[in-house]
N, C-alpha and C positions, 0 to 999 in steps of 0.2 A: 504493623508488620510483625509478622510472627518471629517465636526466637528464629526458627530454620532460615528464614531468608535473611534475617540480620546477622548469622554467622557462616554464611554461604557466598553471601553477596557486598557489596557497598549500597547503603541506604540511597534511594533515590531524596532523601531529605539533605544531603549532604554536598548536594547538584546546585546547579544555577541556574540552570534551564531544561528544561523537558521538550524534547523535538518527538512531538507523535505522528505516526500516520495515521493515514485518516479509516479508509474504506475496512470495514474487520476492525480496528480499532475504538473511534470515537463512533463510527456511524453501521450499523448492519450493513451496509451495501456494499461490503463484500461479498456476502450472498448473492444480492441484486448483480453485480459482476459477472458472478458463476453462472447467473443462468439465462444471462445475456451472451454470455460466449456461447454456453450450450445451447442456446435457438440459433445462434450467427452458422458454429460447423456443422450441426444438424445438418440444416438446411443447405449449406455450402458440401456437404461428402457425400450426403445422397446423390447428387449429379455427377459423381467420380465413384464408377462402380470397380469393383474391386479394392477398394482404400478400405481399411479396419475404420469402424465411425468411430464416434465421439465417447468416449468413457469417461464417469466423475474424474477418476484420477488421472486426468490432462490437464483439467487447471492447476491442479500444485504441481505436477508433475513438470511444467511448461508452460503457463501462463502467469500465473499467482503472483503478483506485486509487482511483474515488469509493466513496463511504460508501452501504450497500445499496440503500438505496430511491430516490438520487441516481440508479445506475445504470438500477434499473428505471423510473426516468421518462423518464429522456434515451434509452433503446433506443429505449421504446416511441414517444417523440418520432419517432425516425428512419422509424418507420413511420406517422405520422399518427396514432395511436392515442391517445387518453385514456381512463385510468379511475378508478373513484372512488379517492380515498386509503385509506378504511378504515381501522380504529383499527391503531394499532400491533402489538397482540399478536394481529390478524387470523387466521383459521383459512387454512393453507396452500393449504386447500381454496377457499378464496374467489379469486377473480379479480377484484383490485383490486391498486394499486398493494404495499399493505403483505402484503395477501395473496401475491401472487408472490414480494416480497422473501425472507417467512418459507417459502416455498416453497426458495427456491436456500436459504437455510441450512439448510433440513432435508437438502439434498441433498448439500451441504456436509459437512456434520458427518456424513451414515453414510459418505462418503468417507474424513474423514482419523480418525476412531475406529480404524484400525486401527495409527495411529501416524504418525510424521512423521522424516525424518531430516535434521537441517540442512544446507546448503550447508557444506561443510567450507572452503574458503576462507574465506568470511561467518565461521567458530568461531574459523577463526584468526586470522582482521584484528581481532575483537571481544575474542580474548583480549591480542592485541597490544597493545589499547587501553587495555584493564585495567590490563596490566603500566607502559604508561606513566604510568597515575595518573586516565587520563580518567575522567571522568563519562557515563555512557549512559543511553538510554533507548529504548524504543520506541514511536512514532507509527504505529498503523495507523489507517486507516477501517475496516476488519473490526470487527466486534462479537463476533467467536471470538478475538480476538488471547490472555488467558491460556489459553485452553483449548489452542491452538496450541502457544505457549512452552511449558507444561506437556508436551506430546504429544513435543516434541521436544529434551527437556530441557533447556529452556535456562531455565525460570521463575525460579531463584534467580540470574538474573546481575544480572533488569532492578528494580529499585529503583521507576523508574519507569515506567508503560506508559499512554499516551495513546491509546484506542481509541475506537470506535465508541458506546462504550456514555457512557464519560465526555467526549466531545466533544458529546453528546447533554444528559446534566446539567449539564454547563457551558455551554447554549448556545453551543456553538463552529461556525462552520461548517465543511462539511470540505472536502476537498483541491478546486482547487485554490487554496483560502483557506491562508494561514500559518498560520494563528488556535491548531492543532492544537499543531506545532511551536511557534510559540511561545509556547506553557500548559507544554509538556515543558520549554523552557529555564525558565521562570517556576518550576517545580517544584525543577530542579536548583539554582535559586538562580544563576544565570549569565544575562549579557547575552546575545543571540540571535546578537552578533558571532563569540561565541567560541563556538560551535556549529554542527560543521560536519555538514549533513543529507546521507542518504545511500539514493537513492531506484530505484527502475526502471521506475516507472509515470511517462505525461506528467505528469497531475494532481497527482503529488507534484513531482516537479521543478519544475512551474511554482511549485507553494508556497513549495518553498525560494528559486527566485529572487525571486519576489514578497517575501519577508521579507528581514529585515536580519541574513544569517545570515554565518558564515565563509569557505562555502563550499559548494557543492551537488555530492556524487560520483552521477554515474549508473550504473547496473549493467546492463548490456545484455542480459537475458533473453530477449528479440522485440521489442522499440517499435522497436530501431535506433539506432544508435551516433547520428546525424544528426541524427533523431527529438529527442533527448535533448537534445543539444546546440540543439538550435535552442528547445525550450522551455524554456533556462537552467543547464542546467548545465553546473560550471564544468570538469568532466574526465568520460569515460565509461572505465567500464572493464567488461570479459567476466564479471570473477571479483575480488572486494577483496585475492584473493589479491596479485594483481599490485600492490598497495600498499606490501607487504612487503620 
């Protein structure tokens, strides 16, 4: 770690566990996200003439790190739009809120089916972690988060994995609620102080500041070094390599 972050920040060395998210974090497919939303409204605003379409900056804008059908409410908000909720396990085919949602995971999933390769920096900050004794876990809003880990072998590291699907059975809300994060420290058996979160999305960053965590690392994929820091986190960095 360089002197700047060691006298700027609290050492994530200094931690007991490290709660990462996943998607933009450990695995590119935050990309893969982005441009699975981007074919979902594409395709969904051309049939709604006179609606402003789809522009890059609507996933950070209103999508970026919430929990699926979270995003598909808040887009559609930006364009005035309401529609019905529809039951959760909704036909993709339908055009309602949970209908669209299960639409982007369909689109999702024939995307990264053909595999997943982790950010190698992200492998080696997490095995760095290991090595020191840390506790980990992963917190996504994704509801593919084991299928992900799986894709990109990383499934036997995480112990624990806080996603979409059990932020849903436990009534949790999600990002930019702590509520997520702190069910993962609750799991590990550790106070949420000694758990430092480690996010790329606004909506998670906010989370971790909003809880009573150790620390919040940003990972600058596209929100913006700035971006980051202004919605609470306590260091940004390009790649976790640079932790090492």
């Amino acid at each position: 770690m360089t002197d700047l972050l060691k006298t700027n920040s609290p050492s994530w060395t200094s931690a007991s566990a490290i709660l990462f998210d996943l998607d933009g974090v450990l695995t590119p497919t935050a990309t893969v996200h982005e441009r699975a939303w981007q074919e979902l409204f594409e395709g969904y605003l051309a049939s709604q003439p006179g609606v402003t379409g789809y522009r890059e900056s609507d996933y950070f804008d209103h999508i970026d790190g919430k929990p699926r059908f979270d995003g598909v409410r808040d887009f559609l908000a930006s364009r005035n739009i309401v529609l019905a909720e529809g039951p959760t396990d909704d036909d993709p085919a339908n055009t309602t809120v949970q209908g669209l949602g299960n639409r982007k995971n369909r689109i999702f999933n024939d995307i990264v089916s053909s595999g997943v390769e982790p950010f190698e920096g992200s492998v080696r900050f997490l095995e760095a972690a290991l090595e020191r004794g840390l506790k980990i876990a992963v917190v996504s809003s994704s509801r593919n988060a084991p299928a992900v880990l799986k894709a990109a072998g990383l499934n036997g590291h995480f112990p624990v994995v806080v996603d979409g699907v059990v932020a849903a059975a436990e009534g949790l809300p999600g990002k930019p609620s702590p509520a997520t994060y702190d069910y993962a420290a609750q799991l590990l058996d550790l106070p949420t102080e000694e758990c430092v979160v480690v996010e790329d999305a606004v909506s998670g960053v906010q989370a971790g500041h909003s809880g009573q965590f150790h620390s919040v690392i940003g990972v600058d994929r596209g929100a913006g070094r700035q971006t980051l820091l202004d919605a609470g986190a306590t260091m940004v960095v390009n790649d976790l390599e640079e932790l090492l």
